[in-house]
C-alpha positions in Angstrom: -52.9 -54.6 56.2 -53.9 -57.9 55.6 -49.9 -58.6 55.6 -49.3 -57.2 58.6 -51.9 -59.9 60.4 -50.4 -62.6 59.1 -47.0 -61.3 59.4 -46.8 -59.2 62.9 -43.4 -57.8 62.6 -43.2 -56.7 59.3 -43.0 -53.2 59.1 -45.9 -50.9 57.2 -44.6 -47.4 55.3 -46.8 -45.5 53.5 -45.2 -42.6 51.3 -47.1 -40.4 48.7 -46.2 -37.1 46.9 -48.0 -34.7 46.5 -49.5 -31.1 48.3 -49.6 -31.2 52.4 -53.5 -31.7 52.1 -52.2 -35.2 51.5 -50.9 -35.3 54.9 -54.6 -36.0 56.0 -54.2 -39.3 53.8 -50.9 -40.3 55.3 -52.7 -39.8 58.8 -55.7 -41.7 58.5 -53.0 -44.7 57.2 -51.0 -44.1 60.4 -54.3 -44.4 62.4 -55.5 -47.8 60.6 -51.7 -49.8 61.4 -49.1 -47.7 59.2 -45.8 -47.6 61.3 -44.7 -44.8 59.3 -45.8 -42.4 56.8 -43.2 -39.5 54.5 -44.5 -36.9 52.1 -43.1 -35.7 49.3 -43.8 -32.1 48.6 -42.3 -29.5 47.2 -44.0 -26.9 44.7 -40.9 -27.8 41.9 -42.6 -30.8 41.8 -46.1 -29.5 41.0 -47.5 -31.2 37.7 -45.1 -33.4 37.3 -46.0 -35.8 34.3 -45.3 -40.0 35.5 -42.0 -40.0 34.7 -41.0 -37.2 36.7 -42.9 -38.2 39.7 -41.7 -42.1 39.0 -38.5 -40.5 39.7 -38.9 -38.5 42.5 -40.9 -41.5 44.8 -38.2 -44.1 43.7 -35.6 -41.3 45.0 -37.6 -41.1 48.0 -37.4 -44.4 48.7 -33.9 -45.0 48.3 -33.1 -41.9 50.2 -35.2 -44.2 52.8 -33.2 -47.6 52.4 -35.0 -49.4 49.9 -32.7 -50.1 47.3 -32.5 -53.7 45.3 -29.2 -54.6 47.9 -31.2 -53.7 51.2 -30.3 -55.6 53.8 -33.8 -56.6 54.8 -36.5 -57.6 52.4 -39.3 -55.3 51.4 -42.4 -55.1 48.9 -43.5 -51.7 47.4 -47.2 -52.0 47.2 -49.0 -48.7 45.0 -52.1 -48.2 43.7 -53.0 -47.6 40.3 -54.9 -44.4 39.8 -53.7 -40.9 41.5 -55.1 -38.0 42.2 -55.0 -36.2 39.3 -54.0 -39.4 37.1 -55.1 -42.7 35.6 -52.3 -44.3 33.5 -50.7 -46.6 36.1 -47.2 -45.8 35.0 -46.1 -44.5 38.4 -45.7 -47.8 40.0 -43.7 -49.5 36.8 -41.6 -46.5 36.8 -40.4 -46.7 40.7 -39.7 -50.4 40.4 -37.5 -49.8 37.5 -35.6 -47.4 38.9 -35.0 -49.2 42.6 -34.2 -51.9 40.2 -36.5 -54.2 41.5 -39.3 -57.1 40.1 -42.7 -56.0 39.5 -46.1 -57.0 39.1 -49.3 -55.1 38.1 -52.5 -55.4 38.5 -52.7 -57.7 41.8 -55.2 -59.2 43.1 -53.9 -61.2 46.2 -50.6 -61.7 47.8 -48.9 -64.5 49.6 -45.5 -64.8 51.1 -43.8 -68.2 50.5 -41.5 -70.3 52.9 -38.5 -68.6 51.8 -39.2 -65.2 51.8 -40.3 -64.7 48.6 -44.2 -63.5 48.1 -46.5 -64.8 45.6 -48.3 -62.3 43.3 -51.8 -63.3 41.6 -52.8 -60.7 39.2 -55.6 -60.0 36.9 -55.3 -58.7 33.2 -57.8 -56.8 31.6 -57.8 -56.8 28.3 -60.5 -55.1 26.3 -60.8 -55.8 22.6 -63.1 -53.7 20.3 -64.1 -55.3 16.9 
C-alpha cells in the first residue's frame, strides 16, 4: 500500500489460493486500495505441499499476464507464512517459475529512477553452539 501512495497509478492485485472462506481475505484487501483480487480454488488442489501450490499461483499469474516478457513492469509481493504453512518456499517457487529475480525476507522497498525497485532485506540467521 505504501507503493501505491507514492506511486498513484500503479496497479494493486492481490491473488491467494486456497478455500472460498479466503474470499473474506481478498475482500477486506479490495476494501483497503486492492484494484483487484482472484482466488484460486478448487478441491484438486486441497493439501497441496509448496511445490504444488508454487505451481499453481505462478500458473495463475501467467494465466493473468505476468510473465518475465510482460509488457508493463510488475513486482510480486508474498508473504512468508500461510495458512496452514511456515516454510516460506511458496514465494521462491512462483518466482522461479515466472522466471523472474527474487528477494526474501524484505524489509522496505524503493523504486529507483529507472524503473527498477530497491529491495532491503533482513537475514536471520540463528546459530546453536
Amino acid at each position: 500500500m505504501q507503493l501505491k501512495k507514492q506511486h498513484p497509478d500503479a496497479k494493486l492485485i492481490v491473488c491467494s489460493m486456497g478455500p472460498k472462506s479466503f474470499e473474506t481475505a481478498l475482500r477486506t484487501a479490495i476494501a483497503m486500495g486492492y484494484d483487484e483480487a482472484y482466488l484460486l480454488s478448487d478441491r484438486k488442489l486441497a493439501g497441496s505441499d509448496t511445490y504444488a501450490t508454487g505451481l499453481a499461483i505462478s500458473t495463475m499469474l501467467r494465466h493473468l499476464g505476468f510473465t518475465k516478457d510482460a509488457k508493463e513492469p510488475f513486482i510480486v509481493l508474498a508473504g512468508r507464512q500461510t495458512s496452514d504453512g511456515d516454510t516460506a518456499h511458496v514465494p521462491s517457487q512462483v518466482a522461479e517459475n515466472i522466471g523472474i529475480p527474487q528477494a526474501t525476507f524484505v524489509e522496505s522497498l524503493k523504486p529507483d529512477t529507472t524503473g527498477n525497485v530497491i529491495a532491503k532485506g533482513l537475514l536471520r540467521v540463528g546459530i546453536k553452539c
